[in-house]
C-alpha positions in Angstrom: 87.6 144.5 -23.7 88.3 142.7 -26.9 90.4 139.3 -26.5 92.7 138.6 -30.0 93.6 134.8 -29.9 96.3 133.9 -32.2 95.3 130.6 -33.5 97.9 127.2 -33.8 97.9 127.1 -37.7 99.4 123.6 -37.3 96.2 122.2 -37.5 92.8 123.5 -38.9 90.0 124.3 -36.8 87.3 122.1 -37.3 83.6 123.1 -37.1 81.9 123.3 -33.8 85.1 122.4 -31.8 86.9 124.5 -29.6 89.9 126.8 -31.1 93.4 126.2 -29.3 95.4 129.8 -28.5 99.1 129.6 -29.5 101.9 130.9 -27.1 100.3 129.8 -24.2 102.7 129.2 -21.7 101.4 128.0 -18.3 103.3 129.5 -15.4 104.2 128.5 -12.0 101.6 130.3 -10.1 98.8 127.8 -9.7 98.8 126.1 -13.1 97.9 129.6 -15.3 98.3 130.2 -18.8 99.5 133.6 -20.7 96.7 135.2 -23.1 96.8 138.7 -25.2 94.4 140.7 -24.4 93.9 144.2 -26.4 92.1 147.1 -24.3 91.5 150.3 -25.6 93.8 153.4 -23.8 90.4 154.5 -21.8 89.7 150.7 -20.8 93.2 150.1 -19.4 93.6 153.5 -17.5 90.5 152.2 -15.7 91.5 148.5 -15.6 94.9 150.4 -14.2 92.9 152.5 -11.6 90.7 149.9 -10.7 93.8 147.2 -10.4 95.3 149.9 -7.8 92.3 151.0 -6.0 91.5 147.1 -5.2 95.2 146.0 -4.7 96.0 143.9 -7.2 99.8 143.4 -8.0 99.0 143.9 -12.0 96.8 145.1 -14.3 97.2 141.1 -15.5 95.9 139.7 -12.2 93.3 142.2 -12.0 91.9 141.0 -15.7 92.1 137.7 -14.4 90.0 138.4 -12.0 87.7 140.0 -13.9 87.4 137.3 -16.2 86.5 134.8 -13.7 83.8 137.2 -12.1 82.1 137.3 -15.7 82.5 133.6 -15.8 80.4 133.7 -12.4 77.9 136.1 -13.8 77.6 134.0 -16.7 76.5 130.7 -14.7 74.0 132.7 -12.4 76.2 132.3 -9.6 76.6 135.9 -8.4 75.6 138.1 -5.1 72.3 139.5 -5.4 73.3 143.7 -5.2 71.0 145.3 -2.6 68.6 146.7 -4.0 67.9 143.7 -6.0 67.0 142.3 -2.5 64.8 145.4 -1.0 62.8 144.7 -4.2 62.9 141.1 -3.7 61.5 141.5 0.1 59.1 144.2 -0.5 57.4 141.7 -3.0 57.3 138.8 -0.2 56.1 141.3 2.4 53.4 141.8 -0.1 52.6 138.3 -1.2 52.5 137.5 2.6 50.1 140.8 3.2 47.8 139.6 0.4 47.4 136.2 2.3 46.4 137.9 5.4 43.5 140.0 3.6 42.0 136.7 1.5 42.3 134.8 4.8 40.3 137.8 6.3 38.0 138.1 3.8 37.2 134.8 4.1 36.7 135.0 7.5 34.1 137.8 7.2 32.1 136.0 4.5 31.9 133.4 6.5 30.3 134.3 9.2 27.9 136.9 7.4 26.4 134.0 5.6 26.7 131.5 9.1 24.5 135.2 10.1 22.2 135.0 7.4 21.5 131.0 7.7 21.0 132.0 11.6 18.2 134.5 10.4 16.2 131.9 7.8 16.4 129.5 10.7 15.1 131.8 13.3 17.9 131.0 15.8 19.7 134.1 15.6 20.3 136.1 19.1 18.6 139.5 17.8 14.8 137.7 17.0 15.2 136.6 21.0 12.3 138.1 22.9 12.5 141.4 24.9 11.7 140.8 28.6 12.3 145.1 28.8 15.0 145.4 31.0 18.3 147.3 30.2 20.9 145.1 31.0 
């Protein structure tokens, strides 16, 4: 989609600062103004298809429409599309399934070495004495 402004020629643009469209005429319906828009014959039989399919009144409206969504897009302010969060929940499931195993392995090298300290002390439950009973 190619926008062709026609630019006020009444005074010249200066650098940096915004351009002003000509033949702007702002309408009753909530304070809009006209713009020219060029679409090539492919682009508007789909904007055409795609205005019908949703319900839109006019190819117009549905170009409006369109614009403020890329606006949206453009500000990060957007729906995340599914899979986007499947992906996004498989990596928490993961992050949270990695803290389990280091909090487990911890746990196990823990008490191997409290084990070990147990043997080099001599307190440890297996250097207890046989009295030769099966209990």
């Amino acid at each position: 989609m190619t926008a062709v402004p026609e630019l006020d020629e009444a005074t010249p643009p200066v650098r940096g600062a915004k351009r002003r469209l000509s033949g702007g005429t702002q309408s009753s319906s909530g304070g809009r103004q006209g713009m020219f828009v060029r679409l090539s014959s492919d682009e508007k039989q789909r904007a055409e298809y795609w205005a019908d399919k949703r319900g839109f009144s006019s190819v117009s409206e549905y170009v409006a429409e369109a614009v403020v969504e890329k606006i949206r897009r453009e500000n990060l302010d957007y729906d995340l599309p599914t899979l986007e969060i499947a992906r996004l929940n498989e990596l928490v499931d993961q992050v949270a399934a990695l803290a389990k195993n280091s909090a487990n392995l911890e746990r196990v090298v823990t008490t191997g070495l409290d084990s070990l300290i147990g043997l080099t002390r001599g307190d440890n439950y297996l250097l207890d004495e046989e009295d030769g009973e099966l209990v």
